[in-house]
KOLVO-723203 format. One record per residue (C-alpha): residue number from 1; residue in one letter; chain; x, y, z. Coordinates in steps of 0.25 Angstrom, whole numbers, padded with zeros to 4 digits, always signed. Example, Ala and Ser with C-alpha at 12.3 -4.5 7.8 and 13.67 -1.06 7.14 Angstrom:
BEGIN
  resi  resn  chain     c1     c2     c3
     1     A      A  +0049  -0018  +0031
     2     S      A  +0055  -0004  +0029
***
This chain:
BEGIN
  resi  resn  chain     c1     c2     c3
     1     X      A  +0004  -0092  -0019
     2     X      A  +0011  -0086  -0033
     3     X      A  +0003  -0087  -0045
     4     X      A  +0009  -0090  -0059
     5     X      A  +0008  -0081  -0068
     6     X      A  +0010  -0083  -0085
     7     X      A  +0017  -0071  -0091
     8     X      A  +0021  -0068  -0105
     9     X      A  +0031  -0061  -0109
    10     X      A  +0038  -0057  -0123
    11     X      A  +0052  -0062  -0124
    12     X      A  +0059  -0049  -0121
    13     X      A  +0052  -0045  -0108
    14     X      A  +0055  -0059  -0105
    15     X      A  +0068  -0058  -0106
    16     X      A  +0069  -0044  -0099
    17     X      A  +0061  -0048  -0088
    18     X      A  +0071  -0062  -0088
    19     X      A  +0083  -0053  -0089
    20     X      A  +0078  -0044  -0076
    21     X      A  +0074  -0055  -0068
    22     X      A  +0089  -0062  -0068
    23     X      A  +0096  -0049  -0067
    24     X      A  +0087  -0048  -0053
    25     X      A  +0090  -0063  -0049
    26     X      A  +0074  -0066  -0050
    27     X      A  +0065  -0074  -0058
    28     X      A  +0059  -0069  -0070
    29     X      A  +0045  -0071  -0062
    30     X      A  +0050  -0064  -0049
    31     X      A  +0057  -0055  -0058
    32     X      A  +0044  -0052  -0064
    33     X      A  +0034  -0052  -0051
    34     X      A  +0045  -0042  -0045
    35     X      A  +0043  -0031  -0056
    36     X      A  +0029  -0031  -0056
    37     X      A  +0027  -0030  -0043
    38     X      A  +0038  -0019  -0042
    39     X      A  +0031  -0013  -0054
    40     X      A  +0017  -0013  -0046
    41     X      A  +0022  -0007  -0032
    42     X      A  +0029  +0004  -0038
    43     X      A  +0018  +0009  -0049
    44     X      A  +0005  +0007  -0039
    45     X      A  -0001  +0022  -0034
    46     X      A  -0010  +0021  -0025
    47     X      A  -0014  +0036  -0027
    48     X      A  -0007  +0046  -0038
    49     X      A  -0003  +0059  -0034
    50     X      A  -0018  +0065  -0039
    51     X      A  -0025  +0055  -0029
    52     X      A  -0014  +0059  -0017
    53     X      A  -0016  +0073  -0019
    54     X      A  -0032  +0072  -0019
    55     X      A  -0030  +0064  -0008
    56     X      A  -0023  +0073  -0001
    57     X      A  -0031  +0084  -0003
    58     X      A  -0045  +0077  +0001
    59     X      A  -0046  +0082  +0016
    60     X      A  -0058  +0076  +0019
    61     X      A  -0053  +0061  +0014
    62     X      A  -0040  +0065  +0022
    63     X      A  -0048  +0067  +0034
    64     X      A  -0057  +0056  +0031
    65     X      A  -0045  +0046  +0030
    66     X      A  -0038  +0051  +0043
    67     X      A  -0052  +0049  +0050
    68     X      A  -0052  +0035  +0044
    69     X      A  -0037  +0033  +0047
    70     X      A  -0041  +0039  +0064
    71     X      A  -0053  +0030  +0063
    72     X      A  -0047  +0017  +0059
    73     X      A  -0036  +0021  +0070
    74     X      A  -0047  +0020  +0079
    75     X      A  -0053  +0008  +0075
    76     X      A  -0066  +0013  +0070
    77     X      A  -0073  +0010  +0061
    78     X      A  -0073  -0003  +0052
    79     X      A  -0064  -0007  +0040
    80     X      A  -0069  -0007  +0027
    81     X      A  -0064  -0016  +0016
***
């Protein structure tokens, strides 16, 4: 179910946000949910480039994960939550 949320907003970023929102055809508040959620999926990183290469370069939790990965294909073990 949506949940109300109070905002406040200086007069100008109101009117910028305002301004956005009819040139897209939206309302201020869909206008609003859009960006931040387009603003969230595109700036999560679930692992920089640092932790990829270590990753990468970690044979043995490589290994370990591809074991894990044939394991759970086999339907041993248990799952963990």
């Amino acid at each position: 179910m949506p949940k109300v949320v109070t905002l406040r907003l200086s007069d100008d970023v109101y009117h910028l946000f305002d301004h956005y929102a009819k040139d897209d055809h939206r309302t201020l508040s869909n206008f609003i949910e859009t960006a931040a959620r387009r603003y969230i999926e595109q700036n999560i990183e679930y692992a920089d480039e640092f932790e990829t290469n270590e990753i990468s370069n970690n044979s043995a939790l490589n290994e370990s994960i591809k074991r894990g990965v044939k394991d759970a294909g086999n339907k041993k073990g248990r799952f963990v939550a």
